[in-house]
C-alpha positions in Angstrom: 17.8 -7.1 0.9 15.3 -5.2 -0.6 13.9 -5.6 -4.4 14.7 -1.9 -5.1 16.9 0.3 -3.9 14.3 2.9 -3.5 10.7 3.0 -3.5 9.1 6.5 -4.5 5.7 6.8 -3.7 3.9 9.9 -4.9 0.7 11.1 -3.5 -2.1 11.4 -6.0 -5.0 11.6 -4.1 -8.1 13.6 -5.9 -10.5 15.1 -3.4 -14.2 15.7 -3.4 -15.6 19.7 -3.6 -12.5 21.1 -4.3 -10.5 20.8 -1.2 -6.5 21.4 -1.4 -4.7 18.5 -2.0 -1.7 16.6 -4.3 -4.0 15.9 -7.1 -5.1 19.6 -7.4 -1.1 20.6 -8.0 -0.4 18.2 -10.5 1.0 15.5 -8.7 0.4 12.6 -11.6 1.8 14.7 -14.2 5.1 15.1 -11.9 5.2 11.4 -11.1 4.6 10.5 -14.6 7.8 13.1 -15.5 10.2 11.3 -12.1 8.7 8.0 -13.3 10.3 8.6 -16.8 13.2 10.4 -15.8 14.5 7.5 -14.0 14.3 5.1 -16.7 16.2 7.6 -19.1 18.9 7.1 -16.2 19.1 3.5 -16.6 17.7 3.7 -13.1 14.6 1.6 -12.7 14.0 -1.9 -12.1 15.6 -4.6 -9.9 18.0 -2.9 -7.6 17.5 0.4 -9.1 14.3 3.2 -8.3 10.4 1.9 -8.8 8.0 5.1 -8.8 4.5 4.8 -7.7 1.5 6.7 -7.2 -0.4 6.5 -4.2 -3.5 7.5 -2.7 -3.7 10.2 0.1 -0.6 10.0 2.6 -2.4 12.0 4.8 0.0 15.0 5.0 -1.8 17.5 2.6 -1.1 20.4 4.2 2.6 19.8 3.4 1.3 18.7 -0.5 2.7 17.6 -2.8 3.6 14.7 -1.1 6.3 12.0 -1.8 8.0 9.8 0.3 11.2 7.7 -0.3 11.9 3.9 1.1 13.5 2.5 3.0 14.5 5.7 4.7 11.2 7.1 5.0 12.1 10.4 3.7 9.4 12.7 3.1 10.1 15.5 0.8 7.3 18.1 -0.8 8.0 19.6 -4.4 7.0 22.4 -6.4 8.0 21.4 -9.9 10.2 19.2 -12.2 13.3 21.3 -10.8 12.3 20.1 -7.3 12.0 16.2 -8.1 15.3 16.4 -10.6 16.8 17.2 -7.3 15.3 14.9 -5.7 16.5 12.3 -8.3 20.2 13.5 -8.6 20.9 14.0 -4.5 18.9 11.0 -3.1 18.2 8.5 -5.7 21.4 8.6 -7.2 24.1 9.9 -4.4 22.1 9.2 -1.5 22.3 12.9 0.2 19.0 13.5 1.4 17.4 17.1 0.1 17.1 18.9 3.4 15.1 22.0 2.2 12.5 19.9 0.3 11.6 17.8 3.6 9.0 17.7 5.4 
C-alpha cells in the first residue's frame, strides 16, 4: 500500500525567453492554494493527499499541468474553481473530472 492515497504533482516549470508554459499561468500560486486547501480538509498527510510541485511534465501545450497518483490522471486547470473540483470529485470521492483531462 501506498504512503498517500494520492499524490498531486503540479507542473511549475519556468521557461527561458518567454515561451508558453505552467509557470507563465500561475501554476505555483494554484499549487500553493490546492496545497492549503487540502490541509483545511484534514486531508494531507499519511493516507490522505501530498501536493507537490514539479518541474516540466512535458505536456505544455495542454498547461497547466497536474497529474494525480496512482491513477495517472492528468487533468489541466484554469483557476481555483477548476482544482476545487478537482479536490472535491477525485481527491475526496474518487470520480475522476472528465472535462478537465487531458
Amino acid at each position: 500500500m501506498s504512503y498517500y492515497k494520492y499524490h498531486v504533482f503540479f507542473c511549475t516549470n519556468q521557461r527561458e525567453a518567454g515561451e508558453m508554459c505552467c509557470g507563465q499561468r500561475n501554476a505555483a500560486e494554484i499549487r500553493d492554494y490546492a496545497k492549503a486547501k487540502i490541509k483545511q480538509l484534514g486531508m494531507s498527510g499519511e493516507g490522505g493527499v501530498r501536493m507537490n510541485l514539479a518541474g516540466c511534465l512535458g505536456r505544455c501545450e495542454s498547461g497547466p499541468v497536474v497529474v494525480v497518483y496512482p491513477q495517472e490522471t492528468w487533468y489541466t486547470y484554469i483557476d481555483r474553481e477548476d482544482i476545487d473540483e478537482i479536490i472535491s470529485e477525485h481527491l475526496q470521492n474518487g470520480r475522476v473530472v472528465d472535462r478537465l483531462l487531458i
